[in-house]
C-alpha positions as CSV (number, residue, x, y, z in Angstrom):
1,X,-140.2,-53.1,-9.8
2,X,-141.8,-51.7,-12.8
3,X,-141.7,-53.6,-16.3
4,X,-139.2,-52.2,-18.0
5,X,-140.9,-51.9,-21.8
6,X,-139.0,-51.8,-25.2
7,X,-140.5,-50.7,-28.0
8,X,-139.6,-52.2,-31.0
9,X,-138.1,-50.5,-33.8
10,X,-139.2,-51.3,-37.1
11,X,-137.0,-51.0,-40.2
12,X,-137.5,-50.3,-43.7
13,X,-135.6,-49.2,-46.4
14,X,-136.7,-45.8,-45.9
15,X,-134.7,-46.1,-42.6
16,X,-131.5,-47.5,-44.3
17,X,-131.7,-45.1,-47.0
18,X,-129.1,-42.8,-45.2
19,X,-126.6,-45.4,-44.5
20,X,-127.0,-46.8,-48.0
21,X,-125.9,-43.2,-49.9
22,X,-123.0,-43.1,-47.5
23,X,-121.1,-45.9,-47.2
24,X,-122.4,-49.0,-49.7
25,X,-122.5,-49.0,-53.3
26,X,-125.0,-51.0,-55.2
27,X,-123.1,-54.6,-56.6
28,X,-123.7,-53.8,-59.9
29,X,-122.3,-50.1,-59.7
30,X,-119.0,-52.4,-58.5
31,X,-119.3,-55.1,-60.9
32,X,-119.4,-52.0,-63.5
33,X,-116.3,-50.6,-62.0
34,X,-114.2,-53.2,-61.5
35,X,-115.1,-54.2,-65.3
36,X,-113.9,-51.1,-66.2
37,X,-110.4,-51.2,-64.3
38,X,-109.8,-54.6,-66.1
39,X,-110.6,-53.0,-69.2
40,X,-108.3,-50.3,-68.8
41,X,-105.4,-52.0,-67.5
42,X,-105.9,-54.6,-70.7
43,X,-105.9,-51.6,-72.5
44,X,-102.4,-50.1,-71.4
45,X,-101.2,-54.0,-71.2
46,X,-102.1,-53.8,-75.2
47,X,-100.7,-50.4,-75.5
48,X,-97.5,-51.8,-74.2
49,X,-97.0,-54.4,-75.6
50,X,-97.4,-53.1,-79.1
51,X,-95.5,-49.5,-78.3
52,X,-92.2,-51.9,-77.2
53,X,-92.0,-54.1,-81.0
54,X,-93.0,-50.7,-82.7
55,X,-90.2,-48.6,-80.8
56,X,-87.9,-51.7,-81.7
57,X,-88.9,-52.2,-85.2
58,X,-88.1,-48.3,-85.9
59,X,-84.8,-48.5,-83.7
60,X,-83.6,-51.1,-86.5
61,X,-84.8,-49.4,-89.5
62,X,-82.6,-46.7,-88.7
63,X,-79.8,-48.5,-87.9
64,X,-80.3,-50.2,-91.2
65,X,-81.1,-47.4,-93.2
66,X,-79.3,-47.9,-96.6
67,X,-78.1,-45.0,-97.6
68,X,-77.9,-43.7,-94.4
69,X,-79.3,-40.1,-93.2
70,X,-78.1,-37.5,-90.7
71,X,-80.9,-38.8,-88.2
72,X,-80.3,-42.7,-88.9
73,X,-76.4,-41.8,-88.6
74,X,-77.0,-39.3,-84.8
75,X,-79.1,-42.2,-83.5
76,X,-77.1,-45.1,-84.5
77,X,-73.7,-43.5,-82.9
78,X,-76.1,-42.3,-79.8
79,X,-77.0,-45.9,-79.1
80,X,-73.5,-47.0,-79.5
81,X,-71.4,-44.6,-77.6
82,X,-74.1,-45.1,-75.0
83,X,-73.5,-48.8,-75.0
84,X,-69.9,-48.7,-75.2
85,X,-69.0,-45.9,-72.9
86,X,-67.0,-47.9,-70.5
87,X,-64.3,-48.8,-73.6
88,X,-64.5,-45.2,-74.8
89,X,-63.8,-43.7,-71.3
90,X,-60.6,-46.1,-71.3
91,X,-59.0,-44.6,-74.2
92,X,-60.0,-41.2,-74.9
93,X,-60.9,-38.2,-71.8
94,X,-64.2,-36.7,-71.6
95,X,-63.7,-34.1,-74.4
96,X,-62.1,-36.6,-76.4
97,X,-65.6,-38.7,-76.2
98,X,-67.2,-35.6,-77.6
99,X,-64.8,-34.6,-80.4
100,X,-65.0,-38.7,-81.4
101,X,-68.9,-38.8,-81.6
102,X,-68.8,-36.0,-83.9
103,X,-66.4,-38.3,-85.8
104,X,-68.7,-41.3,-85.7
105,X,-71.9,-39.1,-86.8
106,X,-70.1,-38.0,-89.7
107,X,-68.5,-41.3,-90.6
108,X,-71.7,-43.3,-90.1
109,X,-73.7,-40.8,-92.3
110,X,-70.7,-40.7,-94.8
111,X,-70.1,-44.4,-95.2
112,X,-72.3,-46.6,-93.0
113,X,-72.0,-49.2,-90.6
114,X,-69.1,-50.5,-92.5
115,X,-67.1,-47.2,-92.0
116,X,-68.3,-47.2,-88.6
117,X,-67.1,-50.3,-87.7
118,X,-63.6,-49.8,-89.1
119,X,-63.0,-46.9,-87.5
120,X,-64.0,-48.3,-84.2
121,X,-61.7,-51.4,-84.9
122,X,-59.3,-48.7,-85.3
123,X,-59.5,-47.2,-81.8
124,X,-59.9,-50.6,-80.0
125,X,-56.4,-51.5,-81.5
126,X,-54.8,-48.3,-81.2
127,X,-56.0,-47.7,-77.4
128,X,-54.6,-51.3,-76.6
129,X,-51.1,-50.9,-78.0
130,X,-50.8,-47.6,-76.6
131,X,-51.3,-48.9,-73.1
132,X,-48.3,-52.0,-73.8
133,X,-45.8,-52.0,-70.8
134,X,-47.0,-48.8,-69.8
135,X,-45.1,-48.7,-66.6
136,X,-42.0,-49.0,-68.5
137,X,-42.9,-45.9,-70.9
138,X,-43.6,-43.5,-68.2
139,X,-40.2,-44.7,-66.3
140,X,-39.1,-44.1,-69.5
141,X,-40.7,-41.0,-70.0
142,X,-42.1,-41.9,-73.6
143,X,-45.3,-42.5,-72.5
144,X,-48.5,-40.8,-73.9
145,X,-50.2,-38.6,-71.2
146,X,-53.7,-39.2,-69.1
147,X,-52.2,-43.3,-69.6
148,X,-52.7,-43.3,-73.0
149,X,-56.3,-41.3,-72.7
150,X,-56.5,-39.0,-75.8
151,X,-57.9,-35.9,-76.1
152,X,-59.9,-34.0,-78.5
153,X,-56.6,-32.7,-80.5
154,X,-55.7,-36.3,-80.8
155,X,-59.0,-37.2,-81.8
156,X,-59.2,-34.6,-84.8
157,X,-55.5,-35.3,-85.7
158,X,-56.4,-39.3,-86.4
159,X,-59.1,-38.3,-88.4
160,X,-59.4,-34.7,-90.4
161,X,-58.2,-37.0,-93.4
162,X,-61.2,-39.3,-93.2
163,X,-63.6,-36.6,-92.0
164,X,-62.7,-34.9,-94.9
165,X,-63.1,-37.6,-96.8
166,X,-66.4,-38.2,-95.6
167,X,-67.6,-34.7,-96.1
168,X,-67.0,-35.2,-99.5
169,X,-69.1,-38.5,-100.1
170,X,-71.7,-37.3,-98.3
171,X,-72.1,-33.9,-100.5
172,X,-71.4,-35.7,-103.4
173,X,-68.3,-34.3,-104.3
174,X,-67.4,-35.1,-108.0
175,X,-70.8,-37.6,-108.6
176,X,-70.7,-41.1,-108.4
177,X,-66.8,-41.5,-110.4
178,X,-65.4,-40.2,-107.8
179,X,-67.5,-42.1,-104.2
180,X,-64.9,-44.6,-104.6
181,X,-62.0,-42.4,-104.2
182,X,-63.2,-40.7,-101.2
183,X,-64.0,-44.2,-99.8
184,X,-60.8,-45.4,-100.8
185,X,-59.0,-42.3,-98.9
186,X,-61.2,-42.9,-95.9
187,X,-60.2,-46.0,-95.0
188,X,-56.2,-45.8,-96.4
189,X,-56.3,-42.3,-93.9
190,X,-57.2,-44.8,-90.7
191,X,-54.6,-47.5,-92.4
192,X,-52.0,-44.7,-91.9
193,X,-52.8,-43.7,-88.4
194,X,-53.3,-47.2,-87.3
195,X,-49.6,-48.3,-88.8
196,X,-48.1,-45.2,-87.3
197,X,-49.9,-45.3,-83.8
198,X,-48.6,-49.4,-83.4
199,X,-45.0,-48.7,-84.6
200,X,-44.3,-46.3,-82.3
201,X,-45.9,-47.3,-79.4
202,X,-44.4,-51.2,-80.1
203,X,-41.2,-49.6,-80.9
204,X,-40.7,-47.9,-77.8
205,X,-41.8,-51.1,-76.0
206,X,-40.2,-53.2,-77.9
207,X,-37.5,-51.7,-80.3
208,X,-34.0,-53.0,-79.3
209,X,-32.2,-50.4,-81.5
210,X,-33.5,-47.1,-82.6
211,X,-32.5,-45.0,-85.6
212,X,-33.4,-41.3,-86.5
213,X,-34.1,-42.4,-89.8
214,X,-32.7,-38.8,-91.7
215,X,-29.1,-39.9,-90.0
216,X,-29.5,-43.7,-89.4
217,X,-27.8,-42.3,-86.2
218,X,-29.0,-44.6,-82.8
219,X,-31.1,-42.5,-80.5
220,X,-32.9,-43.3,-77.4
221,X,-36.6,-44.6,-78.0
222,X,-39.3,-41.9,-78.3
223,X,-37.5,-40.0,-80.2
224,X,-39.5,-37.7,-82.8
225,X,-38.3,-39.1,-86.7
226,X,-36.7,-42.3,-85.1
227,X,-37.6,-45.7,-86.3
228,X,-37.0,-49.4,-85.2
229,X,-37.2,-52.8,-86.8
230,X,-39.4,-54.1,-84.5
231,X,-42.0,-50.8,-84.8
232,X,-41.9,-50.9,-88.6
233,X,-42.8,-54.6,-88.6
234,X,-45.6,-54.3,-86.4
235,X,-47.0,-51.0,-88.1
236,X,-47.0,-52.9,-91.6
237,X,-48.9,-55.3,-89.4
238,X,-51.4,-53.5,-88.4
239,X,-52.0,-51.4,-91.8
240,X,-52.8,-55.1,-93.2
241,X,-55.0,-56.0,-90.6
242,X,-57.2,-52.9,-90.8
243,X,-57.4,-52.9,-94.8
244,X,-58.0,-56.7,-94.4
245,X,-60.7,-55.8,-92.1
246,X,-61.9,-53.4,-94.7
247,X,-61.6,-55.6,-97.7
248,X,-64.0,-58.1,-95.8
249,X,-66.5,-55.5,-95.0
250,X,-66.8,-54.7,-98.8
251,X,-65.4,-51.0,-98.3
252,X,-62.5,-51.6,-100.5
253,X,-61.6,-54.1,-103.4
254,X,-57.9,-56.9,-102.6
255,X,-55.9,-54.3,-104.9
256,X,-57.1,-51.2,-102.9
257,X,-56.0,-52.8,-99.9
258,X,-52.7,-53.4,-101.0
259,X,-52.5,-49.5,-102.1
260,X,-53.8,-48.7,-98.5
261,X,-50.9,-50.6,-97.4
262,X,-48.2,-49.2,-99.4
263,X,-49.7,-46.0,-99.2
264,X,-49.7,-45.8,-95.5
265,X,-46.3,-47.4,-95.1
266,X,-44.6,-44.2,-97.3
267,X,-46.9,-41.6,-95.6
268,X,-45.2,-42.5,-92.2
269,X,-42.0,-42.7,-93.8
270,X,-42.6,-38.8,-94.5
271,X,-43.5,-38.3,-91.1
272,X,-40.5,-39.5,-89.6
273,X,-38.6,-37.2,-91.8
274,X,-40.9,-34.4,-90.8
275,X,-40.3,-35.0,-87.0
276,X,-36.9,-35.6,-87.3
277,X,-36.0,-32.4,-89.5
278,X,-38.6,-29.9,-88.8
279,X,-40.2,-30.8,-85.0
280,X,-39.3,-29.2,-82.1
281,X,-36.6,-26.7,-84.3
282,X,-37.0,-22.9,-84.2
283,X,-39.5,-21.3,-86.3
284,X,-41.7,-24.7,-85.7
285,X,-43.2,-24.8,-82.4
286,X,-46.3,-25.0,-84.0
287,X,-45.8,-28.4,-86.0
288,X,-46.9,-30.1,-82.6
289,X,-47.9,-34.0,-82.8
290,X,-51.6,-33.2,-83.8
291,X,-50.8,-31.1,-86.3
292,X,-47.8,-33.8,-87.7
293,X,-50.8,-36.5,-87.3
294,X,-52.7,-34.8,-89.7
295,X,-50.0,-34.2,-92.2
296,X,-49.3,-37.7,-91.9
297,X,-53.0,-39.2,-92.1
298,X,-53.6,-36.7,-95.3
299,X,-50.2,-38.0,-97.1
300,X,-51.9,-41.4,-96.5
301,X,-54.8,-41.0,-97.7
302,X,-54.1,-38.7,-100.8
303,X,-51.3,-40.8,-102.0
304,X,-53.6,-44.2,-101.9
305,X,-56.1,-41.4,-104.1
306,X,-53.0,-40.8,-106.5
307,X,-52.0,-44.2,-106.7
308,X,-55.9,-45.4,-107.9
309,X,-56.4,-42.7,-110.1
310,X,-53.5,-42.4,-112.0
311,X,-51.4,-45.7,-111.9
312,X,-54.7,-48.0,-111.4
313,X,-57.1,-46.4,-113.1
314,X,-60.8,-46.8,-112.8
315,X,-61.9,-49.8,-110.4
């Protein structure tokens, strides 16, 4: 049987040369790579972490921005409604949402955080009395519609008086004498929608007897221009609470409050003459409860205006 021979093969780099280009790369190509990775992602870690304080630190400044502006005022009530959808979407339909976050723009830029804050204090109170022994309003049939959900005519009814109002701060309507009487009417127009909102929805929860208050004759609850003890007492309630609430935020000086009150108190006096005289009669199908609410909120807050200006004086 013959030898069988092998012939050695010898290697050299020259014979690796073609594997080497193809499929391994030199260590220090990788060390040189993988340093750069690690240097990148330390770079976007450092990016990140500073991009997160910066985007913070500017969120707050323009929260904070003293006085505020038109961008300071659409971001704050962005980041707000955002946040607080789920209570908005309780009280107030989808429209409603929008018509009330033009409200909140323009309040924020008109008066703050502090106006803000009020007029959200507002809705959280007036959305919770509204919903009181609901079931027995709609057996009742005096029950606001959508369960109490308002839209946007409700929305612009509660507050063309303080919009108004705030449209004049902002442009600077009459200089700096008068800021304090469009501030003043601001908050006495949410005093007056507030007081009129919790008297009627306590009274027809509540209200043993019921009076249309042009006759003093007793009428069934819900009735437009009727009045009860038990309403009348809780909306003079609730006028105090939110002009204490605006007192303590520094909107509105102890005596201002008190003509907030009072103010309010005979503004809804005059709308229950108005429903009960003029609503619903021929010739008047367009006096509707929006349009009523914003007689009512304007009596308010011009009245509280009157009172300052000419009984008070200057603050």
């Amino acid at each position: 049987m013959a030898a069988l021979l092998v012939t050695p093969i010898a290697f050299s780099p020259k014979n690796l040369e073609p594997i080497s280009k193809n499929f391994w790369l030199n260590s220090n190509t990788k060390r040189s790579i993988l340093k750069k990775k690690k240097n990148s992602a330390i770079r976007i870690q450092a990016s990140v972490t500073n991009f997160v304080p910066s985007l913070t630190d500017k969120a707050l400044q323009l929260v904070q921005l003293s006085p505020p502006t038109w961008q300071s005022a659409l971001f704050s009530n962005s980041l707000i409604f955002v946040v607080g959808y789920p209570v908005l979407a309780s009280g107030l339909s989808l429209s409603g949402i929008a018509a009330a976050f033009l409200l909140g723009t323009l309040t924020w830029r008109g008066f703050g955080a502090s106006g803000f804050f009020l007029v959200a204090m507002y809705f959280v109170i007036g959305t919770a009395v509204t919903k009181v022994k609901m079931a027995q309003k709609e057996a009742q049939g005096v029950a606001e519609k959508m369960k109490g959900r308002r839209g946007p005519g409700s929305v612009i009814g509660s507050s063309a008086a303080g919009c108004a109002c705030a449209l004049l701060s902002i442009f600077n309507i009459g200089g700096t004498p008068f800021s304090y009487l469009w501030n003043l009417g601001f908050v006495a127009s949410f005093c007056t929608k507030l007081s009129d909102t919790v008297s009627s929805e306590i009274g027809k929860a509540y209200g043993k007897t019921t009076y249309l208050v042009t006759t003093f004759k007793i009428v069934p609850r819900g009735t437009e221009g009727a009045i009860s003890l038990e309403g009348t007492i809780a909306g003079i309630i609730a006028s105090l609470l939110l002009a204490s609430i605006a007192w303590l935020l520094g909107q509105i000086s102890l005596v201002q409050g008190i003509v907030c009150v009072i103010a309010s108190q005979i503004a809804n006096l005059g709308e229950s003459f108005i429903g009960a005289s003029l609503q619903d009669r021929e010739g008047f199908q367009w006096l509707n409860n929006d349009v009523v609410n914003v007689l009512n909120i304007s009596m308010g807050s011009i009245l509280a205006i009157a009172m300052q200006q000419w009984i008070l004086g200057v603050p």
